[in-house]
One Martini backbone bead per residue (centre of mass of N, CA, C, O) as a GRO file, in nm:
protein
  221
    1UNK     BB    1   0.103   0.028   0.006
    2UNK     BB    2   0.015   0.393   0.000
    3UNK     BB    3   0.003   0.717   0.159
    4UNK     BB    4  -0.046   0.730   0.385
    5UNK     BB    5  -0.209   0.892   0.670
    6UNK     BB    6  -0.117   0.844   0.999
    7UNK     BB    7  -0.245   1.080   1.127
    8UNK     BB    8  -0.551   0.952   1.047
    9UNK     BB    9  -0.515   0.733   1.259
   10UNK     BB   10  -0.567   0.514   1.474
   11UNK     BB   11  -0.374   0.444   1.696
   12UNK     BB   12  -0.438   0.114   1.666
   13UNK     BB   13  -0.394   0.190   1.369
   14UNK     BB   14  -0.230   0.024   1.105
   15UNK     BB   15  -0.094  -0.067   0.798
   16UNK     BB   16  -0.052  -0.354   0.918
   17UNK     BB   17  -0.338  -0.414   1.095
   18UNK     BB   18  -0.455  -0.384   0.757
   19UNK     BB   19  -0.653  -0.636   0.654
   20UNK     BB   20  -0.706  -0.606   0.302
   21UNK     BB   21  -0.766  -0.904   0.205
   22UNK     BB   22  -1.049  -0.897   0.391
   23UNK     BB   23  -1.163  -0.660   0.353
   24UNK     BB   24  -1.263  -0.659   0.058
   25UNK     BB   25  -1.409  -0.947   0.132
   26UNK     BB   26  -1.668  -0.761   0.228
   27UNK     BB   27  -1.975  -0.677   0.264
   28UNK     BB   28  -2.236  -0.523   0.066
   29UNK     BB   29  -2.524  -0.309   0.011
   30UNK     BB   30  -2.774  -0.203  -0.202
   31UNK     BB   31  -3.064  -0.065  -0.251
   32UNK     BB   32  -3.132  -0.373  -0.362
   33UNK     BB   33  -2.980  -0.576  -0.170
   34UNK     BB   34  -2.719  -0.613  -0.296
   35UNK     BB   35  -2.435  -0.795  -0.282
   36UNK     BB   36  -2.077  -0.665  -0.244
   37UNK     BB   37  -1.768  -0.600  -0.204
   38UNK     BB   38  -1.582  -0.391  -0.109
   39UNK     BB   39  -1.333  -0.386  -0.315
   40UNK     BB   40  -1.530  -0.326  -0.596
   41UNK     BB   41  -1.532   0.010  -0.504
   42UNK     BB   42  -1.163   0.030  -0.546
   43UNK     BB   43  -1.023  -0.145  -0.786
   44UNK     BB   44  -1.079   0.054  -1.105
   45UNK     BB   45  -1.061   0.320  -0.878
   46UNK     BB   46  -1.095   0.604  -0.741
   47UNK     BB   47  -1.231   0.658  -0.390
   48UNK     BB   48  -1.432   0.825  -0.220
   49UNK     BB   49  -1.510   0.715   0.138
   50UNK     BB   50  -1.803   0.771   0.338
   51UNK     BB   51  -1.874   0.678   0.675
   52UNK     BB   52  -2.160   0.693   0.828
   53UNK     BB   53  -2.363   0.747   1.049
   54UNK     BB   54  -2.616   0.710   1.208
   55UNK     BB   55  -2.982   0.689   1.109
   56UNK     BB   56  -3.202   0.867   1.350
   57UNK     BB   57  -3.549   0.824   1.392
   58UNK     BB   58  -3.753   0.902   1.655
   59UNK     BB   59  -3.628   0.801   1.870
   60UNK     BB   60  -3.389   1.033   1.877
   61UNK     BB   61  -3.589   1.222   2.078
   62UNK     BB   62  -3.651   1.002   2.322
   63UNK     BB   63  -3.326   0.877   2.341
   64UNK     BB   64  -3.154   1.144   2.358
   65UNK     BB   65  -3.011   1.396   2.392
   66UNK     BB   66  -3.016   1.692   2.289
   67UNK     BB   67  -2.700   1.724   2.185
   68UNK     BB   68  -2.750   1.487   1.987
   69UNK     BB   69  -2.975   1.612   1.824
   70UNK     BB   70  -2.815   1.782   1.706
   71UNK     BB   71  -2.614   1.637   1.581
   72UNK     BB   72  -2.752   1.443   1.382
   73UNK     BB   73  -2.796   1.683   1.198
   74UNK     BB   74  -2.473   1.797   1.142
   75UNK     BB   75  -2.431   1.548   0.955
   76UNK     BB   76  -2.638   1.579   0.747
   77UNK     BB   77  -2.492   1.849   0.661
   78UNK     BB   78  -2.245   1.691   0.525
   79UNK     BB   79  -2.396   1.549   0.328
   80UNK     BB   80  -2.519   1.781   0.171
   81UNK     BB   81  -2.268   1.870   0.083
   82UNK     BB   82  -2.215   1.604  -0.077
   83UNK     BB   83  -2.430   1.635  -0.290
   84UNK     BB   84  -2.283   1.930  -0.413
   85UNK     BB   85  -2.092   1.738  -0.583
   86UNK     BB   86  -2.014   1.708  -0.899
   87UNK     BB   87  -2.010   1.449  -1.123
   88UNK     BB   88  -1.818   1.614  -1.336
   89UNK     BB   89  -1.588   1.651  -1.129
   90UNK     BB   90  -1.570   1.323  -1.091
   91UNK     BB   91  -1.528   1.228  -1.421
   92UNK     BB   92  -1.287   1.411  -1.479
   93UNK     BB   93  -1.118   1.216  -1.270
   94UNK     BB   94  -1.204   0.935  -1.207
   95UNK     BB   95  -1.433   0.932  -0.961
   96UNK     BB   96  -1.566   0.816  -0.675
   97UNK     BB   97  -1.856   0.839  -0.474
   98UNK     BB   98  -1.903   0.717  -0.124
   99UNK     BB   99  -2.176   0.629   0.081
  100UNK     BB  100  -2.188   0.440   0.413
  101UNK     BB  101  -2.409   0.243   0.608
  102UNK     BB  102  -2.547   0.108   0.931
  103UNK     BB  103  -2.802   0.005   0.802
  104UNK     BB  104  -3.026  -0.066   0.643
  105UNK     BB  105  -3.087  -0.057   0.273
  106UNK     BB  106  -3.360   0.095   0.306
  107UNK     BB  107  -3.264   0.351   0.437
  108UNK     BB  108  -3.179   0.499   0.170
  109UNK     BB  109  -3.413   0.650   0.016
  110UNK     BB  110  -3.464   0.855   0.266
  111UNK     BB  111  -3.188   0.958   0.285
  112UNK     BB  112  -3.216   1.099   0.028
  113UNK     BB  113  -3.412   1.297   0.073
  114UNK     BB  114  -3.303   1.451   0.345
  115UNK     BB  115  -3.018   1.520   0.185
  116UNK     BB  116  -2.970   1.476  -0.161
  117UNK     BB  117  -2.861   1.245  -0.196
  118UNK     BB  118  -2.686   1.072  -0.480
  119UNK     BB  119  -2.492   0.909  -0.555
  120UNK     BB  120  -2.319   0.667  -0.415
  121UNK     BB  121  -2.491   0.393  -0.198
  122UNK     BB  122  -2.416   0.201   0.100
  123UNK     BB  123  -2.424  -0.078   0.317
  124UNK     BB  124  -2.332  -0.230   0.670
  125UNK     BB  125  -2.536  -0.355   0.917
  126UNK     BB  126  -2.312  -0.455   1.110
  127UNK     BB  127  -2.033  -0.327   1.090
  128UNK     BB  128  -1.751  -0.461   0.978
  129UNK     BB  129  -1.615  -0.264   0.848
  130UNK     BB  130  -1.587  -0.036   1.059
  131UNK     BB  131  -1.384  -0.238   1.249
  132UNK     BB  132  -1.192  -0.328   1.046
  133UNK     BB  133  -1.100  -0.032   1.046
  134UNK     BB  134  -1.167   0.142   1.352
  135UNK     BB  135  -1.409   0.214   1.416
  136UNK     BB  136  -1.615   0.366   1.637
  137UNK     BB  137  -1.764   0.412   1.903
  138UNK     BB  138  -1.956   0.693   2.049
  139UNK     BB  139  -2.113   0.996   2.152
  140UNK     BB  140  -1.885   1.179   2.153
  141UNK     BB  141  -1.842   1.477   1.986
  142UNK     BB  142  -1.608   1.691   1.990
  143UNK     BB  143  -1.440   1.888   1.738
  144UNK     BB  144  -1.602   2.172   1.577
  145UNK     BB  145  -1.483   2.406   1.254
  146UNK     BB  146  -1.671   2.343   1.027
  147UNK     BB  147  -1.835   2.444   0.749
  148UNK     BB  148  -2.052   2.171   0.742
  149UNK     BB  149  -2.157   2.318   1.017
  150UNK     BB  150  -2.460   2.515   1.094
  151UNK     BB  151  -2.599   2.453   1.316
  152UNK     BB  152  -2.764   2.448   1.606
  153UNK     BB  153  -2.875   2.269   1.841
  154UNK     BB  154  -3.153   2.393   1.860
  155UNK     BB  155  -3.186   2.367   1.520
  156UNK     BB  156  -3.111   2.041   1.528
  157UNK     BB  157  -3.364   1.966   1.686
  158UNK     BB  158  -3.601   2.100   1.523
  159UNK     BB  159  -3.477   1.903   1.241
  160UNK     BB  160  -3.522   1.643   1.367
  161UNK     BB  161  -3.838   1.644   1.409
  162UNK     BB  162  -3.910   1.705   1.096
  163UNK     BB  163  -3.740   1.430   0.984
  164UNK     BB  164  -3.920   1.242   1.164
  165UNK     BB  165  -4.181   1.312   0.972
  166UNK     BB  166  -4.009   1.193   0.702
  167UNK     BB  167  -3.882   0.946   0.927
  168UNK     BB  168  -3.904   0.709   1.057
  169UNK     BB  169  -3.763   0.522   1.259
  170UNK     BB  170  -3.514   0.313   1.304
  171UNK     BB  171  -3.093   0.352   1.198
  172UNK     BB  172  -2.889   0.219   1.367
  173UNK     BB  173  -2.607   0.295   1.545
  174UNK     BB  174  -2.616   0.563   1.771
  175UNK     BB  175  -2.264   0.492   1.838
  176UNK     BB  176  -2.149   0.511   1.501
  177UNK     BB  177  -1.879   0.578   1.339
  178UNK     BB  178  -1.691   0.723   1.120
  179UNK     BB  179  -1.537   0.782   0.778
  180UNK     BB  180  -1.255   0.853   0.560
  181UNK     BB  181  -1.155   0.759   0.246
  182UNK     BB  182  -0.890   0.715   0.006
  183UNK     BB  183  -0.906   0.477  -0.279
  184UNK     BB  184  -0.702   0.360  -0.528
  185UNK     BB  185  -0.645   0.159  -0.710
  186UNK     BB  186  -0.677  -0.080  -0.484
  187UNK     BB  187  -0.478  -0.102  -0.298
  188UNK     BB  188  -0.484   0.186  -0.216
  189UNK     BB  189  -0.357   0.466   0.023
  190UNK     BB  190  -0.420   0.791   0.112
  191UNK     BB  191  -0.678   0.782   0.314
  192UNK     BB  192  -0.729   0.839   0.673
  193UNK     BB  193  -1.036   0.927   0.863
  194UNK     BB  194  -1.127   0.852   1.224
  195UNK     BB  195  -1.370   0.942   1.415
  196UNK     BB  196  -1.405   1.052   1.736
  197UNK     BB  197  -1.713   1.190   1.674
  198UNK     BB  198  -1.975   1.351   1.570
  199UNK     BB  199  -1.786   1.614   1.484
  200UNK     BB  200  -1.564   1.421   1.335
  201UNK     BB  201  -1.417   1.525   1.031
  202UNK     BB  202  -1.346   1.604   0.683
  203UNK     BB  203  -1.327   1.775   0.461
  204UNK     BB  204  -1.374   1.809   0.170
  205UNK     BB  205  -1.196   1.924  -0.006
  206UNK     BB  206  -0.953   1.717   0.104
  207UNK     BB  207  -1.067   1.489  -0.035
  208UNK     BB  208  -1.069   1.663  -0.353
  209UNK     BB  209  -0.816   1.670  -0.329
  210UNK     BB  210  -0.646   1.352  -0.286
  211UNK     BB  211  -0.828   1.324  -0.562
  212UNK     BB  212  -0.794   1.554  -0.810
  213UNK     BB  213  -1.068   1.697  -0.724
  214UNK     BB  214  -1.269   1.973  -0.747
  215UNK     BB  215  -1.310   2.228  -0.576
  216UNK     BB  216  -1.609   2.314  -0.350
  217UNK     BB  217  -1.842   2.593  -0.291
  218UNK     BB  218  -1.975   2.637   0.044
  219UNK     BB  219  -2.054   2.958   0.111
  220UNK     BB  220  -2.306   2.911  -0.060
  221UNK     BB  221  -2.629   2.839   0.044
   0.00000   0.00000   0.00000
């Protein structure tokens, strides 16, 4: 493998201990539930991957901290963002652009509605890649001065309850972080960013840097 961001790694997770001929053959699902090798997604072109938090309506204004419901609405603005990348600077570079969710594959289509995500979108619902990348469990927010959050914690919470009444029912675990790898073609690792927490994630810009993808205005909402 090659060019690894080793700071970008969490402690515990490093070049040698990411068994990637394990990982590339773990399924994923597709939106009609077709499962296909992890490996499939960056085999043939470089791609970046971003793994998502779960995504949890109803339930989640009931049994989540507030400071929580507004996370998960800040999360989703991160994916709104990423939706607003052109498809046509993704093909001039010849990168393909993946969110992975660890809900079931049913989960796709109202996520797709409530972000705007159109892109290519696959699951995860065991959370398998999630733990063999070493992506971590915990509600602990992290620290963020992203231009992709957006909303403040009560305009969070107004826009989580919006949400619910758009799609009801539990999608995931509510304690699964994500994160976001630029990878391919092949093993080949260009970067790897664990999320320590709720509102840790990498600039979309840097990952469309990495990738020599033009990077997107997100300045003008």
């Amino acid at each position: 493998m090659a060019d690894i961001d080793t700071d970008q790694i969490k402690p515990d997770i490093n070049e040698k201990s990411l068994e990637w001929s394990d990982i590339e053959g773990l399924h994923v699902f597709n939106e009609e539930g077709t499962t296909l090798p992890f490996g499939d997604l960056y085999a043939n072109r470089k791609s970046i991957i971003v793994f998502v938090r779960s995504k949890i309506y109803g339930v989640t204004i009931k049994t989540l901290p507030l400071s929580n419901q507004g996370v998960m609405n800040k999360y989703s603005e991160y994916v709104e963002d990423l939706a607003k990348i052109p498809q046509k600077s993704l093909d001039d570079a010849n990168v393909r652009l993946i969110v992975i969710g660890c809900a079931k594959h049913t989960f796709i289509k109202n996520f797709r509605k409530v972000t705007g995500y159109n892109h290519e979108m696959y699951s995860d619902p065991s959370a398998t890649v999630y733990s063999k990348l070493g992506m971590i469990r915990t509600l602990a927010t992290a620290s963020s001065g992203s231009e992709h959050v957006r909303s403040s914690v009560l305009a969070g919470f107004a826009s989580s309850i919006w949400r619910t009444v758009k799609s009801m029912g539990m999608q995931g675990d509510v304690k699964q972080q994500g994160g976001q790898l630029v990878l391919g073609p092949g093993n080949v690792v260009k970067f790897i960013h664990i999320d320590s927490g709720t509102l840790d994630h990498t600039p979309i810009n840097k990952l469309l840097s990495m990738a020599n993808v033009a990077a997107v205005d997100f300045s003008h909402k």
